[in-house]
BAKOL-372202 format. One record per residue: x negated, y, z of N, C-alpha, C in turn. Coordinates in steps of 0.2 Angstrom, whole numbers, plus 2048, in hexadecimal, padded with zeros to 3 digits. Atoms other than C-alpha are relative to their C-alpha. Example, Ala and Ser with C-alpha at 12.3 -4.5 7.8 and 13.67 -1.06 7.14 Angstrom:
% residues 2
7FC:7FA:800:7C2:7EA:827:7FC:806:800
804:7FA:7FF:7BC:7FB:824:804:805:803
//
This chain:
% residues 357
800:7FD:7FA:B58:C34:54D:7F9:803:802
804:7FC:7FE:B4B:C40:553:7FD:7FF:808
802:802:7FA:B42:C39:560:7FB:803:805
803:7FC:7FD:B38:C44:56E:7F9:7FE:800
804:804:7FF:B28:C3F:570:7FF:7FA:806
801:804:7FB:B26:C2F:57D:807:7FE:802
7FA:801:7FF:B37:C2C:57C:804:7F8:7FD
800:806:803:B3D:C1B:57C:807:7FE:7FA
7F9:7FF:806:B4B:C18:56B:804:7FF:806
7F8:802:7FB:B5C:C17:574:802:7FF:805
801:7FD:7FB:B59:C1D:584:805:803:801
7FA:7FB:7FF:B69:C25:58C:7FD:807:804
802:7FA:7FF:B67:C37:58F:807:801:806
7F8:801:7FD:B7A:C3A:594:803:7F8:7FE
7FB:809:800:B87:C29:599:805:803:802
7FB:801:7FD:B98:C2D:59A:806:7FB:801
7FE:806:800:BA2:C20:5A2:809:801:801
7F9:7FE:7FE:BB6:C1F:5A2:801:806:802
7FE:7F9:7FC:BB8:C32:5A2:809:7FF:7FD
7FA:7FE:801:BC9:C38:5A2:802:808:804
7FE:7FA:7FE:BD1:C4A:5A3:806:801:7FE
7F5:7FF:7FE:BE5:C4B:5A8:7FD:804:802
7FD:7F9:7FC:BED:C5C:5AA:807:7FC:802
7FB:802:7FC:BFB:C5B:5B5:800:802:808
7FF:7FF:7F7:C02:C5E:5C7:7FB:7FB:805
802:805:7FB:BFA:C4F:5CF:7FC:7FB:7FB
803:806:805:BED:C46:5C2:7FC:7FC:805
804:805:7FA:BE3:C3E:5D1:803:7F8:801
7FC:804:7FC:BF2:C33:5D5:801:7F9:7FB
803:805:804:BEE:C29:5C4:7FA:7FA:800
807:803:7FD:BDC:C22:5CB:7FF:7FF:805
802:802:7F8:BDA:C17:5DA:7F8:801:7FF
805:7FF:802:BC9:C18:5D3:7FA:805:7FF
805:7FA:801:BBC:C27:5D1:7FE:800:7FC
805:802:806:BB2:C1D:5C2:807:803:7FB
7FB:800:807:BC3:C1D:5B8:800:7FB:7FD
7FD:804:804:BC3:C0D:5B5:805:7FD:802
7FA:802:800:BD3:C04:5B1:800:7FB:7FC
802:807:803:BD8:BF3:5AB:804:800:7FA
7FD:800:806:BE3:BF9:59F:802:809:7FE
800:7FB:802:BE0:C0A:597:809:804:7FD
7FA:7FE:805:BEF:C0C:58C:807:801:805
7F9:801:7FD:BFC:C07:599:7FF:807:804
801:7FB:7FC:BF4:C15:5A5:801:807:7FC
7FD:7FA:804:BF6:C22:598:808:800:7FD
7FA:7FF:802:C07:C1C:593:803:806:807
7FE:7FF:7F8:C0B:C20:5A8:7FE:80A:7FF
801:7FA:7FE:C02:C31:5A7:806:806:7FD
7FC:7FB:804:C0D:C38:597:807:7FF:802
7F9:7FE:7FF:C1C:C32:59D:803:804:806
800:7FE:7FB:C18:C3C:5AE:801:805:7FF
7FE:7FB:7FE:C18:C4B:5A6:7F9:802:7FF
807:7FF:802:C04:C4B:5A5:7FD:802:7F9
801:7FE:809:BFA:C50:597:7F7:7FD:804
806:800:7FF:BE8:C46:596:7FE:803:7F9
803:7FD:806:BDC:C4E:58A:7FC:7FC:7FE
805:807:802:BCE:C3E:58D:802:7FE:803
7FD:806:7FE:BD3:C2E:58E:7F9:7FC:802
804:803:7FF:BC7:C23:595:7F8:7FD:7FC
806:7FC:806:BB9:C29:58A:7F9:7FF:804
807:801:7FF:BA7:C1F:58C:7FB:802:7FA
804:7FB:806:B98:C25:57F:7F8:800:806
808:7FE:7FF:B84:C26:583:800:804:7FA
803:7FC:805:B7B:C32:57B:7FA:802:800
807:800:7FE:B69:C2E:579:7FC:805:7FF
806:7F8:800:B5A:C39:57B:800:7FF:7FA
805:7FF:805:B55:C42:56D:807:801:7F8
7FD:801:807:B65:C3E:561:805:804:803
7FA:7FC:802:B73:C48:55A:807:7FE:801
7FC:803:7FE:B82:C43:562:806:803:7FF
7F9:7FC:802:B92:C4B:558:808:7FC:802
7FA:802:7FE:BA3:C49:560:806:803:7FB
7FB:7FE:804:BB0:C4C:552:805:7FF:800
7FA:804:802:BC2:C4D:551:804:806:7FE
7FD:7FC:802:BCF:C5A:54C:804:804:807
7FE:7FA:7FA:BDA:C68:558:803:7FD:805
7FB:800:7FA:BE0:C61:567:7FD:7F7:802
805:808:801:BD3:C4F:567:7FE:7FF:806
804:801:7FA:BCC:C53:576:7F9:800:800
805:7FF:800:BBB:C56:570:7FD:804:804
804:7FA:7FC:BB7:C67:579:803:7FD:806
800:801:7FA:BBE:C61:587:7FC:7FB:804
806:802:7FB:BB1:C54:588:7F9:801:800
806:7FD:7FC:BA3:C5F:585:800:802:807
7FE:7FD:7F8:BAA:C67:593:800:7FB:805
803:805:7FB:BA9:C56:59F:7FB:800:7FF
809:801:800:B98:C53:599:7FC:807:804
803:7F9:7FB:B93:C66:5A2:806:800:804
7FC:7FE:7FA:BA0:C66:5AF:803:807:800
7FE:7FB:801:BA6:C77:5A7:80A:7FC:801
7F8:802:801:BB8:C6C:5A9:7FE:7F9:804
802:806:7FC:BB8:C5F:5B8:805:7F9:7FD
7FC:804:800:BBC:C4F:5B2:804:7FB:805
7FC:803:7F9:BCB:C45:5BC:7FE:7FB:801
803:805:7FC:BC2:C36:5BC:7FA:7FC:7F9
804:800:803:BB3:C2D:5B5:7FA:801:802
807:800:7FD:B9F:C2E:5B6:7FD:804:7F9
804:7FE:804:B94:C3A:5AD:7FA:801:802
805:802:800:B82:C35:5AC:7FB:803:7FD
806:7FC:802:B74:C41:5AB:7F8:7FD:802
805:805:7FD:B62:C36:5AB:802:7FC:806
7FD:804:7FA:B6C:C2A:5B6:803:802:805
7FC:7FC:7FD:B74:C37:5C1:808:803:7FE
7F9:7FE:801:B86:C3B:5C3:802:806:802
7FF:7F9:7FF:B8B:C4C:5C0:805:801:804
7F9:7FD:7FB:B9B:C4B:5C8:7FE:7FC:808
800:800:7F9:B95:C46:5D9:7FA:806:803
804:7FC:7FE:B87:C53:5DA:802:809:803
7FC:7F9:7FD:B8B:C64:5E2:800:805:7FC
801:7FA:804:B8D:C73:5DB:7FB:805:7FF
808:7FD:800:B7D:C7C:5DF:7FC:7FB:7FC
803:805:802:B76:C6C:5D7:801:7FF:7F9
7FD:801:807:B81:C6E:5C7:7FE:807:7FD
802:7F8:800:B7D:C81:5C6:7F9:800:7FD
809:7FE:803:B69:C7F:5C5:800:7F9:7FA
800:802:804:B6D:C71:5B9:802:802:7FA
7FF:7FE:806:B76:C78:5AD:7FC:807:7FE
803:7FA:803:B6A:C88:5AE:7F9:7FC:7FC
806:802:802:B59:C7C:5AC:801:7FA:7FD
7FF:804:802:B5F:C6E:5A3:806:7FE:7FB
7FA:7FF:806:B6F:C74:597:7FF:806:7FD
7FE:7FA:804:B71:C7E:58A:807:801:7FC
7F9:801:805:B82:C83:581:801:806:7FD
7FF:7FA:806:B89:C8B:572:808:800:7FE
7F8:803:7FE:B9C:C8D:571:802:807:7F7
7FA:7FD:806:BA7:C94:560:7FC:806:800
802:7F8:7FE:BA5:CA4:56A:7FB:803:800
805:801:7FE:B96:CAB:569:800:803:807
803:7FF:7F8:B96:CB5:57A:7FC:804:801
806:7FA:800:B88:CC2:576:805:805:806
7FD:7F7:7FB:B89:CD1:583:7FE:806:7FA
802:7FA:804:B8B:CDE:578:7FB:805:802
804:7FA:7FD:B83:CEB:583:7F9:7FF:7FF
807:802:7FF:B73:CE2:582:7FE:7FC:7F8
801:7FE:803:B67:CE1:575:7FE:7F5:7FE
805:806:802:B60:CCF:56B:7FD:7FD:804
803:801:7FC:B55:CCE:578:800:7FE:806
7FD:801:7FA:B5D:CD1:587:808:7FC:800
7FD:805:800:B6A:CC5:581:7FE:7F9:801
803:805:800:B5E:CB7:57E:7FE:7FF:808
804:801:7FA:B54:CBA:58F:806:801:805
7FD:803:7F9:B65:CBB:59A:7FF:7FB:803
7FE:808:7FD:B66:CA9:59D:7FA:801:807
808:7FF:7FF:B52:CAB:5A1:801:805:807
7FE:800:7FD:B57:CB8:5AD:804:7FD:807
7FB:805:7FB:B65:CAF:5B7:7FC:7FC:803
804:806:7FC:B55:CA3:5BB:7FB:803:804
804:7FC:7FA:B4C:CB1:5C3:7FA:7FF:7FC
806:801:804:B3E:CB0:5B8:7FE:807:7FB
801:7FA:7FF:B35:CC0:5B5:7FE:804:7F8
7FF:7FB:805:B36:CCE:5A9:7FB:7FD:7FA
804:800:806:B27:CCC:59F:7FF:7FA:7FD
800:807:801:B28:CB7:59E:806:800:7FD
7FC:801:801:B3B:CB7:59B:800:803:7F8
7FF:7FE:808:B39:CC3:58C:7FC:7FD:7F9
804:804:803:B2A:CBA:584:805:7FA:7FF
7FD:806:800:B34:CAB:585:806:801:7FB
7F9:7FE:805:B43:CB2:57C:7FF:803:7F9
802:7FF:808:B39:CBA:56F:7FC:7F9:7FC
804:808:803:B30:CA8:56B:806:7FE:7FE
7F8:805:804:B43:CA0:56A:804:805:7F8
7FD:7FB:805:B49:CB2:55F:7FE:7FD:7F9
803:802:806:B3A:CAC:553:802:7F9:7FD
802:804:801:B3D:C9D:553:807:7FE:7FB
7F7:800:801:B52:C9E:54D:800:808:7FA
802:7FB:807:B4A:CAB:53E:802:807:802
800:7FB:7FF:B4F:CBB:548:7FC:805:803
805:7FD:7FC:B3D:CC2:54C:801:808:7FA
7FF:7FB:805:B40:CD5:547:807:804:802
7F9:800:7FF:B52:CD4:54E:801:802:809
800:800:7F8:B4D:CD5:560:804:806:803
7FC:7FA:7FF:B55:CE7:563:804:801:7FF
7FA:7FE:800:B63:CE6:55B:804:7FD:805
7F9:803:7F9:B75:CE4:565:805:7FC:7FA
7F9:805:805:B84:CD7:55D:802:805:7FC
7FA:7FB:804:B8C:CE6:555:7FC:801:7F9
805:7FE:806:B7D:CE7:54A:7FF:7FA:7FC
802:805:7FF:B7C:CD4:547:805:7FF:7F9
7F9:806:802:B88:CC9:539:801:7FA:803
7FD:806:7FE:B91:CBB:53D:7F9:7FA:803
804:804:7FF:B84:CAF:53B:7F9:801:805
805:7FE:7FC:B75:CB9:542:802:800:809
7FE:7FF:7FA:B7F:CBA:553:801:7F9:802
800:804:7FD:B82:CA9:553:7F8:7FC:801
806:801:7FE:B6F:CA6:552:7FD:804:806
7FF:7FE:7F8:B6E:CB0:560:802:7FE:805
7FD:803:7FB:B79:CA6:569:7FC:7F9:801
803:806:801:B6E:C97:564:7FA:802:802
807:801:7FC:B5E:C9E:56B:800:803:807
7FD:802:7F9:B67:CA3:57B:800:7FA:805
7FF:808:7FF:B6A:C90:57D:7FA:7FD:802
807:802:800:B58:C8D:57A:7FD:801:804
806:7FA:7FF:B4F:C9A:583:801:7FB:806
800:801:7FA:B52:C90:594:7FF:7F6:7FF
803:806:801:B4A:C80:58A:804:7FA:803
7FA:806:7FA:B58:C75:591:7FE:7F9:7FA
7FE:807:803:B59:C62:58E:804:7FF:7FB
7FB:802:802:B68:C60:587:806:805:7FD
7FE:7F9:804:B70:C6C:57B:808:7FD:7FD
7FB:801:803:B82:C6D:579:803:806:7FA
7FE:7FC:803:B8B:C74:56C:808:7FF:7FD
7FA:803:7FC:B9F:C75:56C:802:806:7F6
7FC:7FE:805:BA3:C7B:559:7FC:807:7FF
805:7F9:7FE:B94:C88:558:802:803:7F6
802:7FC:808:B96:C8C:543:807:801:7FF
7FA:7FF:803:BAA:C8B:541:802:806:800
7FE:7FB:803:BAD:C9D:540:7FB:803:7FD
805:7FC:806:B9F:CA0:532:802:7FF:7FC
7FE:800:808:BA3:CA2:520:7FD:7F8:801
803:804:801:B9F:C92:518:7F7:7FF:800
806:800:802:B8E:C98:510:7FC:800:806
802:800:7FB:B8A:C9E:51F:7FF:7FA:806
7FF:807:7FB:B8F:C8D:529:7FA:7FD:7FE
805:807:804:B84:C81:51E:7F8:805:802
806:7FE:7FC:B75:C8E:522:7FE:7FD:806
802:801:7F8:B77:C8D:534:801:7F8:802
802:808:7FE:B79:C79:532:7F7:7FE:7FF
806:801:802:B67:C79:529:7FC:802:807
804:7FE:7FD:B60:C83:535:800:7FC:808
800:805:7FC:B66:C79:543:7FF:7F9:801
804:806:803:B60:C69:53C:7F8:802:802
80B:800:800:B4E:C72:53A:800:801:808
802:7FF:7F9:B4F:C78:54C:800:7F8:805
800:805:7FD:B52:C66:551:7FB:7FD:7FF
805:801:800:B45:C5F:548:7FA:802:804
807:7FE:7FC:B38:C6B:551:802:7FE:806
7FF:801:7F8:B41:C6A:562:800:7FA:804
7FC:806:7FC:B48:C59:564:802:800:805
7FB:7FE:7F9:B55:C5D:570:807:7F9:7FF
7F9:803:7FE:B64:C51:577:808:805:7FC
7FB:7FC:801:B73:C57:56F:806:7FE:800
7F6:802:7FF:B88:C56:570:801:805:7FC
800:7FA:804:B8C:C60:561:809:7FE:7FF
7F6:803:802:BA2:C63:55D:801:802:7FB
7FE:7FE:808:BA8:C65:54E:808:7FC:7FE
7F9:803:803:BBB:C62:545:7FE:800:7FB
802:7FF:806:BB1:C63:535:7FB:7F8:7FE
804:806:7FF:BAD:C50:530:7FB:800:7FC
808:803:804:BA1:C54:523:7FB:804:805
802:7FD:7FC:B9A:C5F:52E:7FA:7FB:805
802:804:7F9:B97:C51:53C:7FB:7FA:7FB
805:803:803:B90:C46:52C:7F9:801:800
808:7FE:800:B82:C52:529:7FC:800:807
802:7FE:7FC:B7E:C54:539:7FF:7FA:806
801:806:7FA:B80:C45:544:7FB:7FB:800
802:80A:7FF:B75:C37:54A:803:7FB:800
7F9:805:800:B83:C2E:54F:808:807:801
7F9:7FC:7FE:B98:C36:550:803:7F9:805
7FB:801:7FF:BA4:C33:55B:807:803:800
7FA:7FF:803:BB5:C33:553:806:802:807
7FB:802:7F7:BC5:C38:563:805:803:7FA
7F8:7FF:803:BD9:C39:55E:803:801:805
7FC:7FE:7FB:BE3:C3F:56D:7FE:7FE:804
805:803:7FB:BD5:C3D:579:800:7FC:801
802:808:802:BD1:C2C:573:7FA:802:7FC
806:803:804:BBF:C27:56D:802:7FC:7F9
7FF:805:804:BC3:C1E:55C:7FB:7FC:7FC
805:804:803:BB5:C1A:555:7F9:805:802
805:7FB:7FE:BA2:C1F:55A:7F8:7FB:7F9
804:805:803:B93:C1A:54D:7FB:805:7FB
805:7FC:804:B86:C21:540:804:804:7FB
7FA:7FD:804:B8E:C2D:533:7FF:7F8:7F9
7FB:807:804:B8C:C1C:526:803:7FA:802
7FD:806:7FC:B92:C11:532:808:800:801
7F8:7FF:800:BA3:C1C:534:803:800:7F8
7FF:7FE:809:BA3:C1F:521:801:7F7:7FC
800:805:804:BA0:C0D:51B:802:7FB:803
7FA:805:7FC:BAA:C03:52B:805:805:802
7FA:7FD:7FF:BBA:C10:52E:802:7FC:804
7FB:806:7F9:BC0:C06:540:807:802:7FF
7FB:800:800:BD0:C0D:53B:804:805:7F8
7FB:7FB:805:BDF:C15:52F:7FD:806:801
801:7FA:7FF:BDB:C25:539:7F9:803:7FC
808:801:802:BC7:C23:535:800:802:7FA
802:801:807:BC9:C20:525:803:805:7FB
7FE:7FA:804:BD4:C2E:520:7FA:805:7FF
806:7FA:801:BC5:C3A:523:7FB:7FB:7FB
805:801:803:BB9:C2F:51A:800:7FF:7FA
7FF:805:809:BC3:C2A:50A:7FD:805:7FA
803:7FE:807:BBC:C38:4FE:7FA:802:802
806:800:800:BAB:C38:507:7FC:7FF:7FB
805:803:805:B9E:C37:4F9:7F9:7FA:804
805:805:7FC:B94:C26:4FF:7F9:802:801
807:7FE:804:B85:C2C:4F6:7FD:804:804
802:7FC:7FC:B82:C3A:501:7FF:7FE:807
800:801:7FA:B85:C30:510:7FC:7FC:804
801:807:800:B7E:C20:510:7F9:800:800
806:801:801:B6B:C1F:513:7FC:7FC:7FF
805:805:801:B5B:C15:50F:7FF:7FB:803
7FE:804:7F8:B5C:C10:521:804:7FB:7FF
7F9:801:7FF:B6E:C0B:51F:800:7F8:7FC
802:808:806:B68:BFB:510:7FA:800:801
805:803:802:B57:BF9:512:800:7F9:803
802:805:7FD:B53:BE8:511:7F9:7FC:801
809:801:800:B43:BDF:519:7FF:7FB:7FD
806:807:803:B34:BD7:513:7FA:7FF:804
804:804:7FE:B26:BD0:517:7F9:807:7FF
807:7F9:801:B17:BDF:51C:7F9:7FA:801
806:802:7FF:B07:BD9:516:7F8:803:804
802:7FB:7FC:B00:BE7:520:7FC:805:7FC
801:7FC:805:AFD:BF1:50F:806:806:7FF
7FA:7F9:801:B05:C04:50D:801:7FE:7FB
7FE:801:807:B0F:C02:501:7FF:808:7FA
802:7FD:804:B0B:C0E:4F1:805:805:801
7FA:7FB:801:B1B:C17:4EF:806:7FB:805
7FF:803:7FD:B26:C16:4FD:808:806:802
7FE:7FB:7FF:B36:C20:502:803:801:807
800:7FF:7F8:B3D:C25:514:807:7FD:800
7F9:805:7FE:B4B:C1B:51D:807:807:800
7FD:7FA:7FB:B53:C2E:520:803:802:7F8
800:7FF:806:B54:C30:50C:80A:7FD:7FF
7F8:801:802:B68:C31:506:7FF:7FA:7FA
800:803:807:B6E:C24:4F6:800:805:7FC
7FF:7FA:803:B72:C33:4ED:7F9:801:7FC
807:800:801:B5D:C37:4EE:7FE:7FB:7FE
806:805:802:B57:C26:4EA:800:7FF:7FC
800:803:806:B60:C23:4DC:7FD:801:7F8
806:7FE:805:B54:C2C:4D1:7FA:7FD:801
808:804:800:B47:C23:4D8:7FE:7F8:7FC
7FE:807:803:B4D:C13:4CF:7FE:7FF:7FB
801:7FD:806:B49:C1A:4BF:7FA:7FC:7FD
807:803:803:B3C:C0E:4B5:801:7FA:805
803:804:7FC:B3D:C04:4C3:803:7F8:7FE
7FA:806:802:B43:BF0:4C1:7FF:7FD:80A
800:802:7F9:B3D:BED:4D4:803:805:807
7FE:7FE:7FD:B42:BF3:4E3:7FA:807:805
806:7FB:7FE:B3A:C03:4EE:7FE:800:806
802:800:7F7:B30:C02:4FF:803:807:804
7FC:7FE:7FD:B39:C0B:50C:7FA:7FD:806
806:7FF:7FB:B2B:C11:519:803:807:806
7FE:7FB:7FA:B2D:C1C:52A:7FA:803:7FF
802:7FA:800:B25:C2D:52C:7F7:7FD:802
807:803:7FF:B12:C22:531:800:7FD:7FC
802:805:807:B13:C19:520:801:7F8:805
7FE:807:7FC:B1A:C0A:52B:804:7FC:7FE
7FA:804:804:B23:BFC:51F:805:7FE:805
7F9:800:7FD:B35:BFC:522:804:7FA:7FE
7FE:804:804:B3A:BF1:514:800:803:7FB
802:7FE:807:B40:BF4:504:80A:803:7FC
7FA:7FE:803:B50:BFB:4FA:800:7FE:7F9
7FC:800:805:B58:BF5:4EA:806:802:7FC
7FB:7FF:803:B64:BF9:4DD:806:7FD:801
7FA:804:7FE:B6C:BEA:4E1:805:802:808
800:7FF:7FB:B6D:BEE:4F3:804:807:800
7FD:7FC:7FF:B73:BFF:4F0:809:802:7FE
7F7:802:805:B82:BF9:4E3:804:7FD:804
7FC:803:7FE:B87:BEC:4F0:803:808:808
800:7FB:7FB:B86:BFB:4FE:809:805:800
7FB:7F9:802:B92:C09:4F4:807:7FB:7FF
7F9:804:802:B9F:BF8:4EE:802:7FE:806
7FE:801:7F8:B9F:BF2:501:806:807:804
7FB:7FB:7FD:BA5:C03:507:805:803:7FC
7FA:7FF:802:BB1:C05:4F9:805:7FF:801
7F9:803:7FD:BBB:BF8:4FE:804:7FF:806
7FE:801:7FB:BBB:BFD:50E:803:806:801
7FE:7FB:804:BC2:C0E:507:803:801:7FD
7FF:800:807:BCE:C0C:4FA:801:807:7FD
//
């Protein structure tokens, strides 16, 4: 995880607590509550389906700390867009608590939710959205606009973000003029240009080509790295959410089923459903340095040759080469982490076979 400067590890950013989002005539009349909590989740969703109701989140809790990649995965109809949309209030949830640095979004006013989501959200949706009429430029520097912030600040600002998302050069042109991918880059430094906290994003690459998807993942990784931003990123694509998550949360008919690190879901599956998506995972690919190192004893000597806890098995296993001992495993300050072995790696990939068949 990508942590801001001064930021303490595991610090909630966003807290959602018991959300829930029922369609229907009368979804209120399910909640004596406001929080959403219930002493028996399952029996209250039995009561809403047989009503005639449709929930789309079920009592769906989840942090999402500063600074980390928070991907929500599930397939069409899982209730994952519906809960980026609680988390912005772009969709009132029925009941529950959404928690912005320890503020609850759903009791704040409208005018209060407004100047938040202008100075404090960014979002990026399927669609991208561009005004056609308007140029690169003046797409980027709307948002920038809408804050009243003045001609010659707002454009500087949107040519910084332009360059920043590999479109310096592109500033003039209008979407007609754009490909697929150049316009969702556009879309992505829209998002930016009003430096928001918290950057959602609800399915931003799935109408790209492939080649073109896997680009606009790299670039979004690199843009994470410089910016380290809070993110809620959606995806029905679970390699997708592998490359790209800090931690996933798994939903199945507006149920949370499992929430964890991409080798935590990969090498403990909490269920049959889990574990269909994960059974032709390549492990090697998933499974990190981090994910086995084990410690030793730091004499408070750097070690010679040392590799990153962030480093795939896939990567290591050429480092093994000549080797009979095992390899240090140091963070980004040459700070002894422990150490990784062959053995350690062997029992790692047979552990989650078995948990895989």
């Amino acid at each position: 995880m990508s942590e801001p400067p001064g930021a303490e590890v595991g610090e909630p950013k966003i807290s959602c607590r018991n959300i829930w989002k029922v369609y229907g005539y009368d979804p209120a009349q399910f909640f004596t509550a406001g929080n959403g909590a219930v002493d028996d989740p399952t029996a209250l969703m039995d009561r809403v389906v047989s009503s005639g109701h449709i929930a789309a989140a079920c009592n769906v809790s989840f942090d999402v700390r500063l600074g980390e990649i928070f991907v929500i995965m599930g397939l069409s109809g899982s209730g994952k867009s519906t809960m980026v949309r609680c988390l912005s209030r772009l969709v009132e949830p029925t009941a529950g608590e959404v928690l912005l640095d320890g503020e609850d979004l759903l009791t704040v006013s409208e005018r209060e939710l407004i100047e938040m989501r202008r100075h404090k959200m960014g979002m990026v949706f399927q669609n991208f959205g561009l005004l056609p009429h308007q140029t690169v430029l003046e797409n980027v520097a709307f948002p920038l606009k809408v804050q009243g912030i003045s001609r010659a600040e707002r454009e500087k600002r949107a040519a910084k973000v332009i360059k920043l998302v590999g479109l310096e050069g592109r500033e003039d042109s209008f979407p007609r003029e754009l490909s697929g991918g150049q316009q969702q880059r556009v879309g992505i430094a829209r998002s930016l240009a009003v430096e928001p906290e918290i950057w959602f994003l609800d399915e931003p690459f799935s109408a790209l080509d492939p080649l073109i998807r896997r680009q606009m993942q790299d670039e979004f990784l690199r843009l994470q790295r410089l910016l380290h931003k809070t993110i809620v990123f959606i995806t029905h694509d679970f390699l997708e959410a592998l490359r790209l998550a800090d931690r996933i949360a798994i939903m199945k008919d507006g149920w949370v089923v499992q929430i964890g690190t991409p080798a935590e879901v990969v090498m403990h599956p909490g269920s049959e459903y889990v574990a269909e998506f994960t059974r032709d995972v390549p492990r090697v690919k998933v499974i990190t340095v981090g994910d086995i190192v084990e410690p030793v004893v730091n004499d408070g000597t750097a070690p010679s040759h040392a590799v990153p806890p962030t480093m795939s098995l896939e990567d290591l296993m050429p480092c093994f080469a000549g080797r009979e001992q095992g390899i240090a495993v140091a963070d980004d300050n040459g700070r002894l982490l422990g150490r990784v072995t062959p053995q350690g790696v062997v029992k790692a990939l047979a552990s989650s076979a078995k948990e895989n068949p």
